[in-house]
Backbone atoms as SQL, in Angstrom:
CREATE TABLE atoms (id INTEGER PRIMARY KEY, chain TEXT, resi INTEGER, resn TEXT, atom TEXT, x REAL, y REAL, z REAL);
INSERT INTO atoms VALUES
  (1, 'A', 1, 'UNK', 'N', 99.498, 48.121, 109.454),
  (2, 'A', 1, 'UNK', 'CA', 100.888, 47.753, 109.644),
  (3, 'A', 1, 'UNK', 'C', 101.375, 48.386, 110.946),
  (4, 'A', 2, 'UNK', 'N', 101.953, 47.277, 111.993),
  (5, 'A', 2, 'UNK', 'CA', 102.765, 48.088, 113.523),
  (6, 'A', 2, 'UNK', 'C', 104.218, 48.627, 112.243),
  (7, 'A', 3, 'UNK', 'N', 104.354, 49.870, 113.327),
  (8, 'A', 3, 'UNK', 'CA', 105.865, 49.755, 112.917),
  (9, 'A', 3, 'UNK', 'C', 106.921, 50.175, 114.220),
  (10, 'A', 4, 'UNK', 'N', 107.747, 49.826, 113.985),
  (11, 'A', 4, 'UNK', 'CA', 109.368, 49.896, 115.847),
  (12, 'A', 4, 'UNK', 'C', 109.830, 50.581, 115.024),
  (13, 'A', 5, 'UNK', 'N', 110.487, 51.695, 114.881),
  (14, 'A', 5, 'UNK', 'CA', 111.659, 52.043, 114.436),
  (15, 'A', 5, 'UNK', 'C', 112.614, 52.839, 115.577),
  (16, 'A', 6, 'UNK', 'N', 114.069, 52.479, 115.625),
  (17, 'A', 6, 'UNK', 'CA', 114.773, 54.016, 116.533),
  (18, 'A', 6, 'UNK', 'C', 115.780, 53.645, 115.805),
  (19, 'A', 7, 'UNK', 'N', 116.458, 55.274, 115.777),
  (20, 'A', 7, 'UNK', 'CA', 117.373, 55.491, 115.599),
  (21, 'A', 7, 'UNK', 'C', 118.448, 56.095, 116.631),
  (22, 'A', 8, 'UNK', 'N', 120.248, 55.973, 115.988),
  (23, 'A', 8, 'UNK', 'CA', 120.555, 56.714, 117.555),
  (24, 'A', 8, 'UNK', 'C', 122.141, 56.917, 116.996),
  (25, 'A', 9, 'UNK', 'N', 122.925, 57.931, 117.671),
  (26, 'A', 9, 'UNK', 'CA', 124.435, 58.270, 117.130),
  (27, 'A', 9, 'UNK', 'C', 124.249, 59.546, 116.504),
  (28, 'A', 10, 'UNK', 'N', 125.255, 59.698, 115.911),
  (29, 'A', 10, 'UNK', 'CA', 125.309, 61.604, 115.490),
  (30, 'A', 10, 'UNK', 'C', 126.269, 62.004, 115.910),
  (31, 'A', 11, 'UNK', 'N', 126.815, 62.796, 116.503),
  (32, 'A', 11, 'UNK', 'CA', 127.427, 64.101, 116.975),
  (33, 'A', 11, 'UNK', 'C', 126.666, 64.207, 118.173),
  (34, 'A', 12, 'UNK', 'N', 125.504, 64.004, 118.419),
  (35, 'A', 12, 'UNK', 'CA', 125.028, 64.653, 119.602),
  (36, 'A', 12, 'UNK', 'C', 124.513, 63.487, 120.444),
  (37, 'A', 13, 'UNK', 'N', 124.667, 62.303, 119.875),
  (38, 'A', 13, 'UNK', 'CA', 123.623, 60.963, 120.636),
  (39, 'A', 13, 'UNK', 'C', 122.508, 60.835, 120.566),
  (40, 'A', 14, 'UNK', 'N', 121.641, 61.173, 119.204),
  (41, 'A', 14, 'UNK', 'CA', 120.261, 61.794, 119.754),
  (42, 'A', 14, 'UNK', 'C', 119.625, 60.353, 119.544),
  (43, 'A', 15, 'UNK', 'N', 118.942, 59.942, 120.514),
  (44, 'A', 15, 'UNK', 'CA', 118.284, 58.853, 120.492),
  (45, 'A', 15, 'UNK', 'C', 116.713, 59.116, 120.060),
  (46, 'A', 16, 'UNK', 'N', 116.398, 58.615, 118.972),
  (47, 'A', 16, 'UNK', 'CA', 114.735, 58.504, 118.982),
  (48, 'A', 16, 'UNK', 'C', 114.198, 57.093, 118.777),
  (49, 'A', 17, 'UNK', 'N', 112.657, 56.943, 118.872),
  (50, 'A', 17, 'UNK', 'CA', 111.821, 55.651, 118.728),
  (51, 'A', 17, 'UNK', 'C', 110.424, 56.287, 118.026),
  (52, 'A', 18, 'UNK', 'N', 109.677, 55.496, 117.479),
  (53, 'A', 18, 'UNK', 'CA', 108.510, 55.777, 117.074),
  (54, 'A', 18, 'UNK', 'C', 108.341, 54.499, 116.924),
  (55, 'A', 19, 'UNK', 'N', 107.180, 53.772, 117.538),
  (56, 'A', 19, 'UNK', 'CA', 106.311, 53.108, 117.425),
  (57, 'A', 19, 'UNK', 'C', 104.849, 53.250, 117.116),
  (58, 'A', 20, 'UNK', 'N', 104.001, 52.847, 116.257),
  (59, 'A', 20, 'UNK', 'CA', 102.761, 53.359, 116.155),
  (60, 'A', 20, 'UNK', 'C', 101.839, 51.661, 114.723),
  (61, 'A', 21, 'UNK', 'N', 101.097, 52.339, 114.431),
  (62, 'A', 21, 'UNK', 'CA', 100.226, 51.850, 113.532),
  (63, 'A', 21, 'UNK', 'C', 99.730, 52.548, 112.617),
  (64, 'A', 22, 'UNK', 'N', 99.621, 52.427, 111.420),
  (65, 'A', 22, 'UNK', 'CA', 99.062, 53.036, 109.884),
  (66, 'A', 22, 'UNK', 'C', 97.692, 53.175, 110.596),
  (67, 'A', 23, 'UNK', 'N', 96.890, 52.142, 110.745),
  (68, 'A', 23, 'UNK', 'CA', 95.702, 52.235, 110.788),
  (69, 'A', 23, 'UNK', 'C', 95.505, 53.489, 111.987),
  (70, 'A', 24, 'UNK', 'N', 96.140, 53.830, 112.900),
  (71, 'A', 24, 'UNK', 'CA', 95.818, 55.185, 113.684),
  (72, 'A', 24, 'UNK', 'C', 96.170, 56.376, 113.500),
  (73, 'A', 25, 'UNK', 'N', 97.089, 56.281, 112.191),
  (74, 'A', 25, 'UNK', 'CA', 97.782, 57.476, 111.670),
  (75, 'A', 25, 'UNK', 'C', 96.965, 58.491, 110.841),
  (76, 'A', 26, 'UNK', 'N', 96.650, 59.561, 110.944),
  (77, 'A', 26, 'UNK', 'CA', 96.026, 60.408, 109.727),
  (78, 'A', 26, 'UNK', 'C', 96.432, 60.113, 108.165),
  (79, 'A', 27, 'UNK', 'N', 94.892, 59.474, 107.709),
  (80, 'A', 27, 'UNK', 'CA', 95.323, 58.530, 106.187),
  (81, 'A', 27, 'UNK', 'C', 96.000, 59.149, 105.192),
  (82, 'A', 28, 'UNK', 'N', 96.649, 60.546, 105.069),
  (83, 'A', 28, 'UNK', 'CA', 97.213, 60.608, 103.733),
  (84, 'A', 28, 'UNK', 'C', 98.673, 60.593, 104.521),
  (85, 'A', 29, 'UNK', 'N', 99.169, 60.345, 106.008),
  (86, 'A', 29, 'UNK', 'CA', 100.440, 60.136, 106.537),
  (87, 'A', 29, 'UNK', 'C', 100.320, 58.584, 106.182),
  (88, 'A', 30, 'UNK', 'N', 99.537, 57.849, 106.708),
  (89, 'A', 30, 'UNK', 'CA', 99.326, 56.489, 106.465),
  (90, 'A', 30, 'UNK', 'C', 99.909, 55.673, 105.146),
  (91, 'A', 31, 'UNK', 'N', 98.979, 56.771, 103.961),
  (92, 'A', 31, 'UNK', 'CA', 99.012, 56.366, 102.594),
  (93, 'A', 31, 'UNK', 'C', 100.384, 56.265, 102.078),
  (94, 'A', 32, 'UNK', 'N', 101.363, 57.915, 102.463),
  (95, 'A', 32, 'UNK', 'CA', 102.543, 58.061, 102.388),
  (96, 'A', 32, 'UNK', 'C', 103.658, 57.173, 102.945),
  (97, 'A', 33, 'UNK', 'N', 102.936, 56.630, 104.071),
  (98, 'A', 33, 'UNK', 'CA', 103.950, 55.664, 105.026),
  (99, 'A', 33, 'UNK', 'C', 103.884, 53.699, 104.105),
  (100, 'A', 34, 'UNK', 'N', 102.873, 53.690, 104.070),
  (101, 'A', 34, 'UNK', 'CA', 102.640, 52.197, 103.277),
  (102, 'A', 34, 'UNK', 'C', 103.510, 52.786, 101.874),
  (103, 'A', 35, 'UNK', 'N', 103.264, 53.582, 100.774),
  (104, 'A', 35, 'UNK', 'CA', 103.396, 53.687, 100.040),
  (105, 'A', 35, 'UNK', 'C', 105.498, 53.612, 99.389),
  (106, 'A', 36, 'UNK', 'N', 105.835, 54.441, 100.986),
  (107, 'A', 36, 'UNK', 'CA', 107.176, 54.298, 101.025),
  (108, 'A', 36, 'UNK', 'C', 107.589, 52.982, 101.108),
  (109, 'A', 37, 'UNK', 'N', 106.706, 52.233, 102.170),
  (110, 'A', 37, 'UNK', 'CA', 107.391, 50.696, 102.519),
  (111, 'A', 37, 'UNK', 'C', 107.271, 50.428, 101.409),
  (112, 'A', 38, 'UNK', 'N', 106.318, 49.801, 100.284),
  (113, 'A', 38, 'UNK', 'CA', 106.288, 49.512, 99.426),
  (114, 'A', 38, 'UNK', 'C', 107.518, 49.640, 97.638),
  (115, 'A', 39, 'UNK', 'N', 107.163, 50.567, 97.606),
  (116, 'A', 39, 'UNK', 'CA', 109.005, 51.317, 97.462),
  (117, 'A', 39, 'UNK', 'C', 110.163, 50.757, 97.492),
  (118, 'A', 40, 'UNK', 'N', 110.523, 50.844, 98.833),
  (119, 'A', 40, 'UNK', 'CA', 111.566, 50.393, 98.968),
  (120, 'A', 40, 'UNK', 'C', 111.945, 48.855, 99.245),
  (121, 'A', 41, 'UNK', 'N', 110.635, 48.096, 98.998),
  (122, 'A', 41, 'UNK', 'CA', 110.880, 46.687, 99.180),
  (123, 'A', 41, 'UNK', 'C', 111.709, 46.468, 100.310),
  (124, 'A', 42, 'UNK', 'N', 111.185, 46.780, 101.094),
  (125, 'A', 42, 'UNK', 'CA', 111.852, 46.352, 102.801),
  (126, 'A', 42, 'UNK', 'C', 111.870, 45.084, 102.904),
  (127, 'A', 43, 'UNK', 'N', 110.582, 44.249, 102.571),
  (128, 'A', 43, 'UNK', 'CA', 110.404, 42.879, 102.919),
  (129, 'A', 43, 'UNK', 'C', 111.472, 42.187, 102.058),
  (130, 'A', 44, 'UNK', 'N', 111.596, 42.685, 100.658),
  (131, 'A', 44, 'UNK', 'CA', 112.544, 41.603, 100.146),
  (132, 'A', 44, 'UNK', 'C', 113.796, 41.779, 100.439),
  (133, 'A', 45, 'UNK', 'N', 114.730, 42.784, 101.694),
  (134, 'A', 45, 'UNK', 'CA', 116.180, 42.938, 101.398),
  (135, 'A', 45, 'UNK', 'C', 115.778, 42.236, 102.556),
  (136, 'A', 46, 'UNK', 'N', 117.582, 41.779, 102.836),
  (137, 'A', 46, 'UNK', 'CA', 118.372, 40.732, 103.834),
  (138, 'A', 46, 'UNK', 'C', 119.122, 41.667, 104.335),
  (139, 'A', 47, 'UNK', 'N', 118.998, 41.204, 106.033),
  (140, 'A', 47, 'UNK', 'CA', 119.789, 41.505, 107.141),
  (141, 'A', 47, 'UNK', 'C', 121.382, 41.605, 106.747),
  (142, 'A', 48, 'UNK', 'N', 121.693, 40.411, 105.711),
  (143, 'A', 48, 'UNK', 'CA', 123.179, 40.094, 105.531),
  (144, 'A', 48, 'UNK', 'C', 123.465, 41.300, 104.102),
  (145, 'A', 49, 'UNK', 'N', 122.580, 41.905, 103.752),
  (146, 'A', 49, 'UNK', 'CA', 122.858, 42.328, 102.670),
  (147, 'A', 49, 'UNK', 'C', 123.130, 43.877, 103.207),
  (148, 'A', 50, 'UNK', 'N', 122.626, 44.115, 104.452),
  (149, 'A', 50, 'UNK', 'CA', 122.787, 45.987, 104.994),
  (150, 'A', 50, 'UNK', 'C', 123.347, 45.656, 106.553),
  (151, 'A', 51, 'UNK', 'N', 123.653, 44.377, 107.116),
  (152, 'A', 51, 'UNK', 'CA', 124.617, 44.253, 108.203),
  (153, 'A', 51, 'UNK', 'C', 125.581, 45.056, 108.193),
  (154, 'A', 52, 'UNK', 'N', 126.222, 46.179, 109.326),
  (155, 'A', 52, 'UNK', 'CA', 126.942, 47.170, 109.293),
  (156, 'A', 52, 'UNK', 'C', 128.199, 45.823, 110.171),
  (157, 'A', 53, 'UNK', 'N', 129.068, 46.139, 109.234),
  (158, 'A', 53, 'UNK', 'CA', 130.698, 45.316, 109.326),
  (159, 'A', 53, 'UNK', 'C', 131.758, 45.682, 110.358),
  (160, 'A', 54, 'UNK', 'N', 131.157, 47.047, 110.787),
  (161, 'A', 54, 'UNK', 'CA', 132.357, 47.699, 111.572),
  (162, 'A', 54, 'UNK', 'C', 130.925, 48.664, 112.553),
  (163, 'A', 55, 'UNK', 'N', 131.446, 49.535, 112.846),
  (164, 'A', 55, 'UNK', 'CA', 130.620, 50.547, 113.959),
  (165, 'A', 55, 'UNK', 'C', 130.236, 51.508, 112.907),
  (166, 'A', 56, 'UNK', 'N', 131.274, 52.174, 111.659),
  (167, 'A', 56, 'UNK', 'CA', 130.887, 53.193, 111.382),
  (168, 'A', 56, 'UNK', 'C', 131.958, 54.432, 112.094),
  (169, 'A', 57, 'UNK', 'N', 131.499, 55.701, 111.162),
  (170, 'A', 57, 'UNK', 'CA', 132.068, 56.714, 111.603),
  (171, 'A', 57, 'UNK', 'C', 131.791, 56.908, 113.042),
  (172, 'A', 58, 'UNK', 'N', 131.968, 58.192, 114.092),
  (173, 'A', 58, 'UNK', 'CA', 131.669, 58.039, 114.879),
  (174, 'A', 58, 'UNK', 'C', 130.508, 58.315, 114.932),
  (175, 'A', 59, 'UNK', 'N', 130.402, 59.534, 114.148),
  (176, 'A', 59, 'UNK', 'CA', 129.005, 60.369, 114.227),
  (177, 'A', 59, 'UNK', 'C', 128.044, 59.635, 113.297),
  (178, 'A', 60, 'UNK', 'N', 128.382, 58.611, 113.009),
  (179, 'A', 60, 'UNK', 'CA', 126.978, 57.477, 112.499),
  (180, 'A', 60, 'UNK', 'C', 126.297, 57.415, 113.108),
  (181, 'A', 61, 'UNK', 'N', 124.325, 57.492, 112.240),
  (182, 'A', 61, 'UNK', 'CA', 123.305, 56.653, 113.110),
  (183, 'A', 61, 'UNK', 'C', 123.197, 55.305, 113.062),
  (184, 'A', 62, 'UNK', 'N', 122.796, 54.669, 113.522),
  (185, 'A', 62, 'UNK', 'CA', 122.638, 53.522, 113.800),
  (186, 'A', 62, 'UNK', 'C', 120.911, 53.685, 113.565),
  (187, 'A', 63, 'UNK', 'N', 120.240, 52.323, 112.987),
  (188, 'A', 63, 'UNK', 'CA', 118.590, 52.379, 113.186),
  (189, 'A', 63, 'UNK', 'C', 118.650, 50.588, 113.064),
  (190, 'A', 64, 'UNK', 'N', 117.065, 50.626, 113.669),
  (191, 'A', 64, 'UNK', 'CA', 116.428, 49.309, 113.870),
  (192, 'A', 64, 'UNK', 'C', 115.476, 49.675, 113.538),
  (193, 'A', 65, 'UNK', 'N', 114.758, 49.043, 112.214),
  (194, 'A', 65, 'UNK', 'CA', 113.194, 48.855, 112.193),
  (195, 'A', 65, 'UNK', 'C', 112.656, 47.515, 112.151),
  (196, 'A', 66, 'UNK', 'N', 111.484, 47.419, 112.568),
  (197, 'A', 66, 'UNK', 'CA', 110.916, 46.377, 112.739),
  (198, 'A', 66, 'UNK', 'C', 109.441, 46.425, 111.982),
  (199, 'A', 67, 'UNK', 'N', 108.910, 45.791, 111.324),
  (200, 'A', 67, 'UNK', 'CA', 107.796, 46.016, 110.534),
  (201, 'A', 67, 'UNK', 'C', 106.915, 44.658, 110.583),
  (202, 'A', 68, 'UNK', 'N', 105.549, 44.603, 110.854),
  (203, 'A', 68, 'UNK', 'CA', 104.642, 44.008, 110.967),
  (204, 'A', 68, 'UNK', 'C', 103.614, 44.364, 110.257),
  (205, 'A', 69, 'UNK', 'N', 102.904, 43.268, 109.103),
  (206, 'A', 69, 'UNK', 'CA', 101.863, 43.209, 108.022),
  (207, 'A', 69, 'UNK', 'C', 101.776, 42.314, 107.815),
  (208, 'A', 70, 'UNK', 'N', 100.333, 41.862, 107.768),
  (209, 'A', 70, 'UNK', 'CA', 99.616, 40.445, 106.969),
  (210, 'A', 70, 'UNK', 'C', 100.301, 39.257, 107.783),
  (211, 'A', 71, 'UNK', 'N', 100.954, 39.225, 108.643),
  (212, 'A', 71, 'UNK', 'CA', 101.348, 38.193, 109.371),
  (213, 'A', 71, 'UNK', 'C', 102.903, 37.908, 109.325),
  (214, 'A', 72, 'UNK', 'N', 103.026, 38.877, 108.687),
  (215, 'A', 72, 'UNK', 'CA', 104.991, 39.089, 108.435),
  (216, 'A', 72, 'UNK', 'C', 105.256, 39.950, 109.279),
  (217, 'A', 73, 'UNK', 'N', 106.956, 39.699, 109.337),
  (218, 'A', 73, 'UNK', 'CA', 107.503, 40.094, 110.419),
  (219, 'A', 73, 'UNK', 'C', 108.468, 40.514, 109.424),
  (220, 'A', 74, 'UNK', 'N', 109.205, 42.065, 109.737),
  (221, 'A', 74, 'UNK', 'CA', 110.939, 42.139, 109.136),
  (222, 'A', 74, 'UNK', 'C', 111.519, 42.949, 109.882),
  (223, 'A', 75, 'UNK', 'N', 112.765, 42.763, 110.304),
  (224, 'A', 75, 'UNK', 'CA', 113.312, 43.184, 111.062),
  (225, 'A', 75, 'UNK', 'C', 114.937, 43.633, 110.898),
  (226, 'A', 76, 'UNK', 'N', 115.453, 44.712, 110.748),
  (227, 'A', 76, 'UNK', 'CA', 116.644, 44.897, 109.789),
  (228, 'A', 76, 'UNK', 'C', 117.338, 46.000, 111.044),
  (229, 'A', 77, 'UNK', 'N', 118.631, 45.867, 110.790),
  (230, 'A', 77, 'UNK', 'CA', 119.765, 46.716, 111.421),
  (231, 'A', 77, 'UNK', 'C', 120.302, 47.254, 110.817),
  (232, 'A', 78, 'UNK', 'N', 121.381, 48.479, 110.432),
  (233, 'A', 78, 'UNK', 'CA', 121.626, 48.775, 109.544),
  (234, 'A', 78, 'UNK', 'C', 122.114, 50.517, 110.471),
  (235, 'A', 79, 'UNK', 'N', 123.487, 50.949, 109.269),
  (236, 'A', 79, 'UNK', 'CA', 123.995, 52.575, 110.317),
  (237, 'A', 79, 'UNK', 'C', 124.119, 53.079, 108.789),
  (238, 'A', 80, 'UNK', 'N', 124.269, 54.323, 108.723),
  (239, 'A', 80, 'UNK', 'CA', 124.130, 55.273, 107.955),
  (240, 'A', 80, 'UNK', 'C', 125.073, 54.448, 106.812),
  (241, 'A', 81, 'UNK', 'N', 126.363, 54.110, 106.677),
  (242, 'A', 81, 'UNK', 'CA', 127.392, 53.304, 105.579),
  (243, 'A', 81, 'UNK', 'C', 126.625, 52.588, 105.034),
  (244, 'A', 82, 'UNK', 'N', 125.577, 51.194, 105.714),
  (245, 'A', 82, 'UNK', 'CA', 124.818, 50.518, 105.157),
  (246, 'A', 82, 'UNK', 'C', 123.555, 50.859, 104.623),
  (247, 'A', 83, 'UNK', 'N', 122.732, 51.981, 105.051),
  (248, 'A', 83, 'UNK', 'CA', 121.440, 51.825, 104.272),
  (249, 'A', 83, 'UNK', 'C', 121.730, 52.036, 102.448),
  (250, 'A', 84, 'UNK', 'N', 120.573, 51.027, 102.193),
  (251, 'A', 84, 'UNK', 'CA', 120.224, 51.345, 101.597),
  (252, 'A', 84, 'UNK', 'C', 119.609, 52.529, 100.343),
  (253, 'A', 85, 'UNK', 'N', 119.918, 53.249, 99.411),
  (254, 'A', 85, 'UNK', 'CA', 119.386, 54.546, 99.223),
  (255, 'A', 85, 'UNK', 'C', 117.731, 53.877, 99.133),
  (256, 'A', 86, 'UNK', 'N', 117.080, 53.235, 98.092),
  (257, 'A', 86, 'UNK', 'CA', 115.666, 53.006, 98.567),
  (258, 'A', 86, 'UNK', 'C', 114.764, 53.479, 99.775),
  (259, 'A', 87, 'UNK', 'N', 115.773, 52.927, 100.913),
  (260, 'A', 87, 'UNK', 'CA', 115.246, 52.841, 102.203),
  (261, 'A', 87, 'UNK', 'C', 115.361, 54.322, 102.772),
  (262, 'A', 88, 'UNK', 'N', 115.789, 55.693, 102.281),
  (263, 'A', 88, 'UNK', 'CA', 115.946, 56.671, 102.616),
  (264, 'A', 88, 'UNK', 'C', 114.909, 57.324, 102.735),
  (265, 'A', 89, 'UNK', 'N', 114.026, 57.881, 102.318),
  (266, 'A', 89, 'UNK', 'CA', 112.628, 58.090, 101.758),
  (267, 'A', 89, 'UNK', 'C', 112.252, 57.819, 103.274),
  (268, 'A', 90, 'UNK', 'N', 111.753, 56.141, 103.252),
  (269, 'A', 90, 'UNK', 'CA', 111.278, 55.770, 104.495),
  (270, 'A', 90, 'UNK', 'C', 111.947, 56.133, 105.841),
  (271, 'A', 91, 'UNK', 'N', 113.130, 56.387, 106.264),
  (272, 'A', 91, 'UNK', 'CA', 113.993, 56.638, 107.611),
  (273, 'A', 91, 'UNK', 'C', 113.359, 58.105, 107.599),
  (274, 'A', 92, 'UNK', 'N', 113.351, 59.042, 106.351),
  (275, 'A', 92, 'UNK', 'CA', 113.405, 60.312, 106.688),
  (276, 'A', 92, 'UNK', 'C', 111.771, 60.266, 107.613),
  (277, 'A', 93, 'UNK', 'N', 110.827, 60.232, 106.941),
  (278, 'A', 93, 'UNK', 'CA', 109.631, 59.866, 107.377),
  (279, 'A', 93, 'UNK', 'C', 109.477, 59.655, 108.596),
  (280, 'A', 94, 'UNK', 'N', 109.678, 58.453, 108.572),
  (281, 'A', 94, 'UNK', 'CA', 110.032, 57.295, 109.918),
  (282, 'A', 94, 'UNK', 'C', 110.783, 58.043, 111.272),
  (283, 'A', 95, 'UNK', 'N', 111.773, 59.338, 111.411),
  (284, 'A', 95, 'UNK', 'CA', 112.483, 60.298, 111.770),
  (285, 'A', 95, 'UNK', 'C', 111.233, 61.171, 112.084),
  (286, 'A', 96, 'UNK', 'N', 110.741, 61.807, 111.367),
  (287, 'A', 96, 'UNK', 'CA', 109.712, 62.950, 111.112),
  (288, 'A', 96, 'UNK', 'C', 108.484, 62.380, 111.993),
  (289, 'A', 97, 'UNK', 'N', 108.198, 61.809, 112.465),
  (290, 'A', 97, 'UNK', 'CA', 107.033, 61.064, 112.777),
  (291, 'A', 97, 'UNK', 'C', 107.794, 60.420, 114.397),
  (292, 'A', 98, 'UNK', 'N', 109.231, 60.038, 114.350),
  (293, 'A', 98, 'UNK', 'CA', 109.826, 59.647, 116.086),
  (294, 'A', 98, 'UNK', 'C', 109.543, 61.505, 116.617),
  (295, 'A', 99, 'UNK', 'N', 110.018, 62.648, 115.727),
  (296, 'A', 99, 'UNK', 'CA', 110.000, 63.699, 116.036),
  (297, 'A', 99, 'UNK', 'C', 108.749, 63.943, 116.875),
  (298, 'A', 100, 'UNK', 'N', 107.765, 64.071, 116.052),
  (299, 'A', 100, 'UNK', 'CA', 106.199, 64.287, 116.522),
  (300, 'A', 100, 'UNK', 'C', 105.965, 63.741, 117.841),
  (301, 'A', 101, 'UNK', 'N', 106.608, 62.400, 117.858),
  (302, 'A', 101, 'UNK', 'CA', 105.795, 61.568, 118.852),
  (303, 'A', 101, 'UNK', 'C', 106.652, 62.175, 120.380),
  (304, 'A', 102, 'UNK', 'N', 107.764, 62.334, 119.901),
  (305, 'A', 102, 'UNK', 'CA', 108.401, 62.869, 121.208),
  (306, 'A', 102, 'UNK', 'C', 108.206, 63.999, 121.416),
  (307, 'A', 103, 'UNK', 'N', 107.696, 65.064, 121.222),
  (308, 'A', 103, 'UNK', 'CA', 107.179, 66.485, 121.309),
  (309, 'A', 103, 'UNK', 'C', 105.797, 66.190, 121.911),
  (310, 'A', 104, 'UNK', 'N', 104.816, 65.162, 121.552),
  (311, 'A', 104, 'UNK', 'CA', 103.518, 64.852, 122.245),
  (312, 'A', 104, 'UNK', 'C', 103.840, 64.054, 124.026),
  (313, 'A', 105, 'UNK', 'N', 105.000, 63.622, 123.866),
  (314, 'A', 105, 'UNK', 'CA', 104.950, 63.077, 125.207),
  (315, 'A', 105, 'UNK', 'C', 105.668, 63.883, 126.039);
């Protein structure tokens, strides 16, 4: 599975991204990462169902993930008012892992 995710807003602006692939990830991060998508049924929620209506507080994040598997595509918007709780699990992760990647570059 590719995955896009960034997030961005706060108090401080902190912008992150993590892009990567399961299959290059160390497999019990991997296992943990599929296992969350799975979970939270990403594929079955709607854009219209976590579309953020307004901006949000100020100090809202804002995130975009984008997810690629088996030939599917999902792609969701969504700021702190709208997520999902399901989908929490996965952002924290998904966060933890933009962390890493920006400390390696």
């Amino acid at each position: 599975m590719h995955i896009e995710f960034e997030t961005s807003g706060g108090y401080a602006n902190i912008n992150l991204a993590y892009r990567g692939d399961t299959d290059k990830l160390p497999p019990e991060v991997a296992g943990k990462l599929l296992r969350l998508v799975e979970s939270s049924r990403v594929f079955e929620l709607q854009q219209s169902e976590i579309a953020p209506s307004t901006a949000g507080p100020p100090d809202a994040f804002v995130y975009k993930l984008t997810l690629y598997a088996g030939g599917q595509k999902k792609s969701l918007s969504f700021n702190d008012a709208t997520v999902p709780d399901q989908l929490k699990p996965l952002l924290e992760l998904l966060q933890e892992l933009a962390w890493e990647q920006l400390r390696k570059d």
